[in-house]
DSSP file (Angstrom, degrees, kcal/mol; ACC not computed):
  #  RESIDUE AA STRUCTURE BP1 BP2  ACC     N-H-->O    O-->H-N    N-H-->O    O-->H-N    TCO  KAPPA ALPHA  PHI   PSI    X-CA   Y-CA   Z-CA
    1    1 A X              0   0    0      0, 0.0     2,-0.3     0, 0.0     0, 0.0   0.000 360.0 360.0 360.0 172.0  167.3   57.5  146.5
    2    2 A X        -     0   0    0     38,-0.0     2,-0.5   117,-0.0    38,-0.0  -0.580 360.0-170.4 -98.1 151.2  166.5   59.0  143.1
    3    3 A X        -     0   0    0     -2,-0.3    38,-1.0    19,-0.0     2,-0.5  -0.969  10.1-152.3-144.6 136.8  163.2   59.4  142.1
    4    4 A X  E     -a   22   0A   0     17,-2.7    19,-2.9    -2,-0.5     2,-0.4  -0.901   3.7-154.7-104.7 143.6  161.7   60.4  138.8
    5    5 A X  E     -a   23   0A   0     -2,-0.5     2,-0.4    37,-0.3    19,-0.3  -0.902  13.4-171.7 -85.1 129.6  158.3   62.3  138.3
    6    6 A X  E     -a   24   0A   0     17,-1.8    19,-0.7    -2,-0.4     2,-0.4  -0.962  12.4-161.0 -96.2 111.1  156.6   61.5  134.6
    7    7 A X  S    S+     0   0    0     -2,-0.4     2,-0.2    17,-0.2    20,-0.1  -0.421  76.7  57.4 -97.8  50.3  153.6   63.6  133.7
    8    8 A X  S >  S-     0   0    0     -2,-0.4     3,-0.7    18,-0.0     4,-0.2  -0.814  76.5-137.4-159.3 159.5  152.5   61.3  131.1
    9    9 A X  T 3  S+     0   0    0     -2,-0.2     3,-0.1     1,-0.2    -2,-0.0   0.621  90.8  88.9 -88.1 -12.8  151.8   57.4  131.4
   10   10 A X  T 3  S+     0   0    0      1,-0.2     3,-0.3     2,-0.1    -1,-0.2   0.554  81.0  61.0 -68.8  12.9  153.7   56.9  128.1
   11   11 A X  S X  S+     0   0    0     -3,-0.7     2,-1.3     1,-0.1     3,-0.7   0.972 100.2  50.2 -77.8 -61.8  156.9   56.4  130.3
   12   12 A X  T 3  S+     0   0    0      1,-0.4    -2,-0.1    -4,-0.2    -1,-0.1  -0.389  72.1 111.0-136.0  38.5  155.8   53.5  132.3
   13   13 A X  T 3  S+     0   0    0     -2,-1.3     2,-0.6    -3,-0.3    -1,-0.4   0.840  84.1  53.3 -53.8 -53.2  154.6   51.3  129.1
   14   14 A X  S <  S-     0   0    0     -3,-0.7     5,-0.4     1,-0.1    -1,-0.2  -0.853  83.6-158.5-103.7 109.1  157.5   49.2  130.1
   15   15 A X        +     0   0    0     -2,-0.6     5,-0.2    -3,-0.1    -1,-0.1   0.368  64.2  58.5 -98.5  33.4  157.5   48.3  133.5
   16   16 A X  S  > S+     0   0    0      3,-0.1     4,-0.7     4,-0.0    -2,-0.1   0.127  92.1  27.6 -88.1-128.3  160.6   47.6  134.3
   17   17 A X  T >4 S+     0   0    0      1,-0.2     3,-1.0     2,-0.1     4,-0.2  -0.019 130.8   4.9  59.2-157.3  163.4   49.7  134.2
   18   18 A X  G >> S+     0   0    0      1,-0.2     3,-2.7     2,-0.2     4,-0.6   0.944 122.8  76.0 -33.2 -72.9  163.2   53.4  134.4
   19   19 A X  G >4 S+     0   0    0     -5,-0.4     3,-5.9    -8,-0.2    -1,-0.2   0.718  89.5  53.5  10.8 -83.3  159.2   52.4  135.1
   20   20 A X  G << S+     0   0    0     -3,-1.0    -1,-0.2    -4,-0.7    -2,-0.2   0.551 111.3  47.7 -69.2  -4.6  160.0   51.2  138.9
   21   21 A X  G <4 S+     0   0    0     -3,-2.7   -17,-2.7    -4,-0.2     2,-0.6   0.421  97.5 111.8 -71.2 -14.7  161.8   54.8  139.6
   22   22 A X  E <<  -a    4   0A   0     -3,-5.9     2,-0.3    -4,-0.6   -17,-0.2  -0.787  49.9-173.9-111.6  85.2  159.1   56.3  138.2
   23   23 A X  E     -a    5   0A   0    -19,-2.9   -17,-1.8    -2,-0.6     2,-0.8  -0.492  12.2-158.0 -80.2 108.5  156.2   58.6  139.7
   24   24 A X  E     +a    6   0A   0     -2,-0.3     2,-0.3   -19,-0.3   -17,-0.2  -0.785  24.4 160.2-110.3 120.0  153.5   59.5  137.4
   25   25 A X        -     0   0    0     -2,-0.8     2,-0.4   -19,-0.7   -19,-0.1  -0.613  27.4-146.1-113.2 179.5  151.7   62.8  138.7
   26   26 A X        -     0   0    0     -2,-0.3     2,-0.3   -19,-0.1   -18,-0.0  -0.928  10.6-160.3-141.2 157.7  149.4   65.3  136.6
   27   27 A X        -     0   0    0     -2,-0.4     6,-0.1   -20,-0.1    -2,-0.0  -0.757   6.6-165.9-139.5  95.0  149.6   68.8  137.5
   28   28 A X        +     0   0    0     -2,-0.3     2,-0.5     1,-0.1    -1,-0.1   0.779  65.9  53.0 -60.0 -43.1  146.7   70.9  136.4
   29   29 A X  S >> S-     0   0    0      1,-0.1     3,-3.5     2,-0.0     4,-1.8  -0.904  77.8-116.0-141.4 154.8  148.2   74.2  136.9
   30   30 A X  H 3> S+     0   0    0     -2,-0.5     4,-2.3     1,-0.3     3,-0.1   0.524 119.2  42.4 -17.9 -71.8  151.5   76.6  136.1
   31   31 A X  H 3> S+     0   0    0      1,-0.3     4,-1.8     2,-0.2    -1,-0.3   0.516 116.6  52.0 -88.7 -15.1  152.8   77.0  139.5
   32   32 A X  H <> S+     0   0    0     -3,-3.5     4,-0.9     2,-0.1    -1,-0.3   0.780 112.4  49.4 -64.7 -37.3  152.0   72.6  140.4
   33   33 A X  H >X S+     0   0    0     -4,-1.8     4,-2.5     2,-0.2     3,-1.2   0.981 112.3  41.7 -80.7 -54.4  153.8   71.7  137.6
   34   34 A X  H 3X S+     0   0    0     -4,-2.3     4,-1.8     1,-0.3     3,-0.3   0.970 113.4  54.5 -39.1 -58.9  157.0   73.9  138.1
   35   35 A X  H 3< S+     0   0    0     -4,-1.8    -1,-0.3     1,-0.2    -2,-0.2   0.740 111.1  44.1 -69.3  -4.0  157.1   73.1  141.7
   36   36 A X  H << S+     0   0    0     -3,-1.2     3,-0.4    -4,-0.9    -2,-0.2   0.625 113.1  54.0-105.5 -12.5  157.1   69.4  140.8
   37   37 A X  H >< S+     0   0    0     -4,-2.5     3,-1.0    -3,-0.3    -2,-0.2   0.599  98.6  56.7 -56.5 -33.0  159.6   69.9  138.1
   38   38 A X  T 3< S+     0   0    0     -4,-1.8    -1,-0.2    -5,-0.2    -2,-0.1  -0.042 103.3  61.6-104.4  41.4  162.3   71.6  139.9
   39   39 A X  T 3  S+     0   0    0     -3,-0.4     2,-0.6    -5,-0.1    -1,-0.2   0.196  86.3 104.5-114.8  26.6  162.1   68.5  142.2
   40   40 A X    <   -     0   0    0     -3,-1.0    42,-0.1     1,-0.1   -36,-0.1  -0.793  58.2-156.7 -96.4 104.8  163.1   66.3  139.4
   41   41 A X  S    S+     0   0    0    -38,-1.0    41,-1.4    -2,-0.6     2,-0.4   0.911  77.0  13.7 -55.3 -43.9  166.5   64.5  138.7
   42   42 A X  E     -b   82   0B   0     39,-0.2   -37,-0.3   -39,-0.2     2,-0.3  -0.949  59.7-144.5-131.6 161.8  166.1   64.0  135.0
   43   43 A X  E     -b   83   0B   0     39,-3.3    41,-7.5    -2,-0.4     2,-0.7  -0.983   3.2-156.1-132.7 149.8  164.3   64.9  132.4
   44   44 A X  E     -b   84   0B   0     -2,-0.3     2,-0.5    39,-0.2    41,-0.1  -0.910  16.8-162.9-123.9 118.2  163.2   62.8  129.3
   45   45 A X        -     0   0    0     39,-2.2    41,-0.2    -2,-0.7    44,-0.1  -0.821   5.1-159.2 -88.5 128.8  162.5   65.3  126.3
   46   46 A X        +     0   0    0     -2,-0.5     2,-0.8    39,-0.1    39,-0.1  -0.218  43.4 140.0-110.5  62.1  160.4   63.4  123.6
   47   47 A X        +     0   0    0      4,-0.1    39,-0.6    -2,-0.0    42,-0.2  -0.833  25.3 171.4 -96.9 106.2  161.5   65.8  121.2
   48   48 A X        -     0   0    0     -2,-0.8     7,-0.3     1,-0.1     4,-0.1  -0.152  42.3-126.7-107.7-152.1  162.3   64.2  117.7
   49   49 A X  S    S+     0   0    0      2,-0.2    -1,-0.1     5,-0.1     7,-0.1   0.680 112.9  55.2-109.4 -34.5  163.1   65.8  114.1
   50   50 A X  S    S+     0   0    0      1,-0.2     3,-0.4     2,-0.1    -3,-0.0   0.949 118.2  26.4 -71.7 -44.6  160.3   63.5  112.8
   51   51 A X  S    S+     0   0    0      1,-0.2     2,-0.3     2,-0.1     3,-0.2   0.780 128.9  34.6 -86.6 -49.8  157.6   64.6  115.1
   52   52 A X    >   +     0   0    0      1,-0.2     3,-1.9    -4,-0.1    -1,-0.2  -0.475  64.8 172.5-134.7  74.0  158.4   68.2  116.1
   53   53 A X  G >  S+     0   0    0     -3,-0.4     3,-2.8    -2,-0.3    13,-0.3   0.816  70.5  60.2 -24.8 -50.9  160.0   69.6  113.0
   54   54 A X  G 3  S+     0   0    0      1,-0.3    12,-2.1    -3,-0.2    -1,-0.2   0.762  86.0  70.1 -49.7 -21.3  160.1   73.2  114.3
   55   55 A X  G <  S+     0   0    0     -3,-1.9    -1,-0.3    -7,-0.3     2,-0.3  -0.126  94.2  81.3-107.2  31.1  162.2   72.5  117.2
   56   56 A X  S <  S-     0   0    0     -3,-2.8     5,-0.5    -7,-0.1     9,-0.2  -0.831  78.4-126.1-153.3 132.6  165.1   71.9  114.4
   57   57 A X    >>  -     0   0    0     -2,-0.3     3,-2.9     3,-0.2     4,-1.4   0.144  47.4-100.1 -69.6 180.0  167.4   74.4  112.5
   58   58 A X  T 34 S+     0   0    0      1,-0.2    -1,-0.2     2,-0.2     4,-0.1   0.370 113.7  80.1 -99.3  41.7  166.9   73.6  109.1
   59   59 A X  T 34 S+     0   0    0      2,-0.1    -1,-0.2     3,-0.1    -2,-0.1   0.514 103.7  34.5 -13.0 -63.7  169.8   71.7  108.5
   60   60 A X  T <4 S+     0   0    0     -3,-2.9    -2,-0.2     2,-0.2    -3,-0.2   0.860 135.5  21.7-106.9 -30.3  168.1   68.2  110.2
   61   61 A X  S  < S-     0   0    0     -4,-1.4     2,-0.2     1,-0.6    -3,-0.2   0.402 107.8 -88.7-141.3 -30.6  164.6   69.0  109.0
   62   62 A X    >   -     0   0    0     -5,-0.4     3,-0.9    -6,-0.1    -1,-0.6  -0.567  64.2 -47.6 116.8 169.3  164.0   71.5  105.8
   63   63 A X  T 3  S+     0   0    0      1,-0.3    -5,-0.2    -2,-0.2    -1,-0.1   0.286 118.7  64.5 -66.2 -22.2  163.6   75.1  105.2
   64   64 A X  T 3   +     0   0    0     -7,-0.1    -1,-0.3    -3,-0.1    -7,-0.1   0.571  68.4 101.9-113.4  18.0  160.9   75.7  107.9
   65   65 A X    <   -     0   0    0     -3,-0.9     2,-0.3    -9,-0.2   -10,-0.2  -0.114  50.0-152.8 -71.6-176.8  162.2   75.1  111.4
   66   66 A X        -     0   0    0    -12,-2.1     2,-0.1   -13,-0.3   -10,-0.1  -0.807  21.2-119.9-149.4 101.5  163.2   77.7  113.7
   67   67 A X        -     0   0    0     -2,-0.3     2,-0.2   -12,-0.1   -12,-0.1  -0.526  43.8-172.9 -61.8 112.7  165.9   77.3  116.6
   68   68 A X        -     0   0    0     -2,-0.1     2,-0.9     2,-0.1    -2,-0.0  -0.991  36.3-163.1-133.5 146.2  163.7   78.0  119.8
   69   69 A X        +     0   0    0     -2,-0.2     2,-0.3     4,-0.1    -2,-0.0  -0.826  68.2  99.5-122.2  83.3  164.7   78.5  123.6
   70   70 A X        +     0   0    0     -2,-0.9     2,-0.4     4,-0.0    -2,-0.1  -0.952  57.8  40.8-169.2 146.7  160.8   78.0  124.7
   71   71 A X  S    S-     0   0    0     -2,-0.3     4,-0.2     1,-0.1     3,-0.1  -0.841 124.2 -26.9 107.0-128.5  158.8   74.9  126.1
   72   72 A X  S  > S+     0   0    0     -2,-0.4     4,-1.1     1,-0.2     5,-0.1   0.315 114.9  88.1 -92.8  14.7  161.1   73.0  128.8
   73   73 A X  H  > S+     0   0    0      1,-0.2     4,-3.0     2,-0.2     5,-0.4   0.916  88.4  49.8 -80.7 -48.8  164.3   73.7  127.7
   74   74 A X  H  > S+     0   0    0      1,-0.2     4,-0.6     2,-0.2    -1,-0.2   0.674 112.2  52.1 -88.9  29.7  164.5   76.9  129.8
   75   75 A X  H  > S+     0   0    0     -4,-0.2     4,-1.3     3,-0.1     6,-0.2   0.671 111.5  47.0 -76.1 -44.3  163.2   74.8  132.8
   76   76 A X  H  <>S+     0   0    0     -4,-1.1     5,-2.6     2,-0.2     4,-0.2   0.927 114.4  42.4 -51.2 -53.6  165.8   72.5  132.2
   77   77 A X  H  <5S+     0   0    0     -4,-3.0    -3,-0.1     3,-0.2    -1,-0.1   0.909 119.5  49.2 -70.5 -56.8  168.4   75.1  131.8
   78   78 A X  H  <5S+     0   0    0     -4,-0.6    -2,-0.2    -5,-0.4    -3,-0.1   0.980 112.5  41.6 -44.0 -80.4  166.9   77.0  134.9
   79   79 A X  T  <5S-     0   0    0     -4,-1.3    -1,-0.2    -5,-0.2    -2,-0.2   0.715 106.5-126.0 -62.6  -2.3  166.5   74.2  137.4
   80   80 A X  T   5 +     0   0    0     -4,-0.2     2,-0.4     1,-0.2    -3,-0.2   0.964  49.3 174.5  70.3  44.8  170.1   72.7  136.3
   81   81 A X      < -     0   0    0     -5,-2.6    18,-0.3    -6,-0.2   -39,-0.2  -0.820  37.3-117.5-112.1 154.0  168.5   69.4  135.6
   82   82 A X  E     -b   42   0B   0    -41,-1.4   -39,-3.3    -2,-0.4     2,-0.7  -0.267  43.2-151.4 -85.6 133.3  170.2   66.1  134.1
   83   83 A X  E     -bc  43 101B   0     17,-1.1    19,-1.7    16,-0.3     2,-0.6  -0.897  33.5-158.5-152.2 174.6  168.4   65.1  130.5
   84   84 A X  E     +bc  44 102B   0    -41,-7.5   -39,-2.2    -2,-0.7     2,-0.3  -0.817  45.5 148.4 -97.5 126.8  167.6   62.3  128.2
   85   85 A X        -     0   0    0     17,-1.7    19,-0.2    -2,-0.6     5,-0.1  -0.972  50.3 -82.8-164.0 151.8  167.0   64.3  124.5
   86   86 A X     >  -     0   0    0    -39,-0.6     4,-1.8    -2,-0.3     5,-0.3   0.266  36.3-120.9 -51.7 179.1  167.5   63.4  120.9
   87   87 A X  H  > S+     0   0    0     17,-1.3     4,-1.2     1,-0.2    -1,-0.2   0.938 114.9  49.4 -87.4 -25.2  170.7   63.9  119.6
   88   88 A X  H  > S+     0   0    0     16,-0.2     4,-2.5     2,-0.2    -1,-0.2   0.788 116.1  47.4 -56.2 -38.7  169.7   66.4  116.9
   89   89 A X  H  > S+     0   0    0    -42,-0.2     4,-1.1     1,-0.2    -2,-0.2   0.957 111.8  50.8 -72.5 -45.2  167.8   68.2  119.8
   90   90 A X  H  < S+     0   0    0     -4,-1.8    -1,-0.2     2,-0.2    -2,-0.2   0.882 113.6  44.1 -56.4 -50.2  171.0   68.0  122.1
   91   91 A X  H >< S+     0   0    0     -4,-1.2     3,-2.6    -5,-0.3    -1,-0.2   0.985 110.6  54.2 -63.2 -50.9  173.4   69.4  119.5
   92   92 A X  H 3< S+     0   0    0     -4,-2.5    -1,-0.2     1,-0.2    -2,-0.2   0.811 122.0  26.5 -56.7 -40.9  171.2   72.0  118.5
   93   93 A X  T >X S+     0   0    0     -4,-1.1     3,-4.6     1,-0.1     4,-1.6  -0.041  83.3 118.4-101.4  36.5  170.7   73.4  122.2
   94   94 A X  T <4  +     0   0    0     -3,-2.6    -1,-0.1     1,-0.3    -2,-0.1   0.551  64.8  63.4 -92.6  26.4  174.0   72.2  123.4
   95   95 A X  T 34 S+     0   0    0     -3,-0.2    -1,-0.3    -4,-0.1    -2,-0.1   0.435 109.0  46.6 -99.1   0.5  175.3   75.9  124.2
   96   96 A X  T <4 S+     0   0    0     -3,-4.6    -2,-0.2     0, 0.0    -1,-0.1   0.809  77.3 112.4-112.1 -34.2  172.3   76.1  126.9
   97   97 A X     <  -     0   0    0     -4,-1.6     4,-0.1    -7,-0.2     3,-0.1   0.107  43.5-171.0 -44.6 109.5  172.5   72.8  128.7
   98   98 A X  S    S+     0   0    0    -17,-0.1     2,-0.2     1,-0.1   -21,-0.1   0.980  72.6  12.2 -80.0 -66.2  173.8   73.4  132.9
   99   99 A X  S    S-     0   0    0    -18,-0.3   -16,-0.3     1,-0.2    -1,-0.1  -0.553 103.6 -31.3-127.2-173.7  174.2   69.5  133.5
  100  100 A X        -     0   0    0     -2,-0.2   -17,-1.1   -18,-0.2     2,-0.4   0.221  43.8-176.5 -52.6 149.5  174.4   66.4  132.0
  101  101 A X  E     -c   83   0B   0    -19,-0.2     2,-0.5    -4,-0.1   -17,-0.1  -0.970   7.7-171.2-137.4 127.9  172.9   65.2  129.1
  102  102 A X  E     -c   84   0B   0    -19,-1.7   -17,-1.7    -2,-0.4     2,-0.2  -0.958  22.1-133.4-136.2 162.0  172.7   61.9  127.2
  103  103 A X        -     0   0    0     -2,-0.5     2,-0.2   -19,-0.2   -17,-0.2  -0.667  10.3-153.9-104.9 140.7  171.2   61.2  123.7
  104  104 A X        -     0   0    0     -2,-0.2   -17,-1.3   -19,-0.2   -16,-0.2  -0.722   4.4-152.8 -78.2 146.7  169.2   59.2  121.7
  105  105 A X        -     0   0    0     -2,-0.2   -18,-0.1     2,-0.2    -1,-0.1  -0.189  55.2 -79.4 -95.5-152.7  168.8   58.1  118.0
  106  106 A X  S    S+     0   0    0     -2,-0.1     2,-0.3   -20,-0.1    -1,-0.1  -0.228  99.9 102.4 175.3  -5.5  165.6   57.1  116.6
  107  107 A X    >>  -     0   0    0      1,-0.1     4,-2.3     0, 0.0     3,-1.1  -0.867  68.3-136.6 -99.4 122.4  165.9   53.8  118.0
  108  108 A X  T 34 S+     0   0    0     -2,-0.3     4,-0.5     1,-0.3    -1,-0.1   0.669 102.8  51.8 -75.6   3.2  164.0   52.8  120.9
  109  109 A X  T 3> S+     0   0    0      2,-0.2     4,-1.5     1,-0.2    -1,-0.3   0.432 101.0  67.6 -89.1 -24.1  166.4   51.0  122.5
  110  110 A X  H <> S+     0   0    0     -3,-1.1     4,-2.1     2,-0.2    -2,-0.2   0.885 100.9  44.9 -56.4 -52.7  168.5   53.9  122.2
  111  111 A X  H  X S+     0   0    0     -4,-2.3     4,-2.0     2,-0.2     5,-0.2   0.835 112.9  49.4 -71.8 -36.2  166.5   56.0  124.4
  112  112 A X  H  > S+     0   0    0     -4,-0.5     4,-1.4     2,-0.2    -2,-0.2   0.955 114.7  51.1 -77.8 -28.4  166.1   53.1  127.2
  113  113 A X  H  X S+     0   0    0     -4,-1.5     4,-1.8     1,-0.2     5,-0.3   0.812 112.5  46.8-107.3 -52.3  170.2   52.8  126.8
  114  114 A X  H  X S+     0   0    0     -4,-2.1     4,-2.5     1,-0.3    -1,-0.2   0.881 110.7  48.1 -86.9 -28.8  170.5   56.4  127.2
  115  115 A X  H  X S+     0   0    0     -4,-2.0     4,-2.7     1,-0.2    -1,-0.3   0.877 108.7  55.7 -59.4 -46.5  168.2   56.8  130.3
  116  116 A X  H  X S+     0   0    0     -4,-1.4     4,-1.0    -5,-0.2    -1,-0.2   0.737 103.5  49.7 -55.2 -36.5  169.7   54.2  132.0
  117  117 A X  H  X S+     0   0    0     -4,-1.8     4,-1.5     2,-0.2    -2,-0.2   0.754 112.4  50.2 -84.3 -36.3  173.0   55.4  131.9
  118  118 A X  H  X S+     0   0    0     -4,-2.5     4,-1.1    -5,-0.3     5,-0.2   0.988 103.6  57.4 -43.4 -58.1  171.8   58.8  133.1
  119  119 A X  H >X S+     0   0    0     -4,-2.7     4,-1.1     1,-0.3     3,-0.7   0.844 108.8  47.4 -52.1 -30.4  169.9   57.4  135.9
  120  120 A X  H 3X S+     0   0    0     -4,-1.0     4,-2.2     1,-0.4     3,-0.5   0.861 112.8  49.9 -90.5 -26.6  173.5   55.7  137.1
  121  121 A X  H 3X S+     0   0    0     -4,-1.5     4,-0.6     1,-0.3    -1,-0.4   0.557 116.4  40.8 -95.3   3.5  175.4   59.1  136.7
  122  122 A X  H <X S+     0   0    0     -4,-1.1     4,-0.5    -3,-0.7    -1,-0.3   0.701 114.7  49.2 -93.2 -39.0  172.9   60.9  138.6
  123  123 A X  H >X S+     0   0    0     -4,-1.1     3,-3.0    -3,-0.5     4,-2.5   0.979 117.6  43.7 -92.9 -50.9  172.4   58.2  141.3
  124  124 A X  H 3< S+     0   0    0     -4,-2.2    -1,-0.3     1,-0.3    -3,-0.2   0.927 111.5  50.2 -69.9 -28.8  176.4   58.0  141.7
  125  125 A X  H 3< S+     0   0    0     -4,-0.6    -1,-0.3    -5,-0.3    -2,-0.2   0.647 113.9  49.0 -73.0   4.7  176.8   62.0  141.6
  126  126 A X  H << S+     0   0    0     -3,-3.0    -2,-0.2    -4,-0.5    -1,-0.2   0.820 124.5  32.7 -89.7 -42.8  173.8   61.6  144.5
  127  127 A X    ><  +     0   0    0     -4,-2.5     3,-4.1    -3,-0.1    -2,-0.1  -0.447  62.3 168.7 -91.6  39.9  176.1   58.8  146.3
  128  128 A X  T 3  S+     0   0    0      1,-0.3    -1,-0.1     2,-0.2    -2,-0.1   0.785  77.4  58.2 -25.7 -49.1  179.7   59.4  145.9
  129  129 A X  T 3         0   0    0      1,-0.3    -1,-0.3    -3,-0.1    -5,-0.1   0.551 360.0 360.0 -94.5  21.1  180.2   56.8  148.3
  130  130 A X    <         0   0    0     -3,-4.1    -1,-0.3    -6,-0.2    -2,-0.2   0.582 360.0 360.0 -99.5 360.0  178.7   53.7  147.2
């Protein structure tokens, strides 16, 4: 079966869904967190344009962003792992991305829409045969 890890409890506000897949650990240190990341099926970037200007050329945001390949993207990239990320964020890195990715807007319903439809392309590329 698939399992997701969350290392915050703001995934599993809503518990159904995504929730009941949904493992919430804390990891205190480097080499805990990594090894419980590369055992991960997806990953849900909460990276927006509103909230973390920097992480957008300036194009979606104004004059002071910066296009940067630093936080989790090159874990992401590295471990080959399936992710949920805004759409601005997606476009912007979408020459680094190893597997699949689906996007959100600004809506939250957007984001549960798009996670959900990850979870089933991951679960069938896990299960060809069901």
């Amino acid at each position: 079966s698939m399992k997701m890890k969350a290392v915050t409890e703001n995934l599993l506000k809503n518990e159904g869904g995504p929730a009941a897949y949904t493992t919430v650990m804390f990891e205190k240190d480097y080499k805990g967190y990594y090894q419980l990341m590369s055992t991960c099926d997806i990953f849900l970037l909460d990276i927006v344009p509103s909230r973390k200007p920097s992480h957008f050329p300036p194009s979606v945001t104004g004059d002071k962003s910066l296009k940067k390949l630093s936080g989790a993207v090159p874990m992401i990239v590295a471990y080959e792992m399936a992710v949920v990320a805004h759409e601005k964020f997606a476009e912007v890195y979408q020459e680094y991305w190893t597997a699949p990715v689906a996007t959100y807007d600004d809506r939250f319903e957007s984001r549960v829409n798009a996670l959900t439809s990850l979870m089933q392309k991951v679960y069938e590329a896990k299960h060809p045969s069901l």
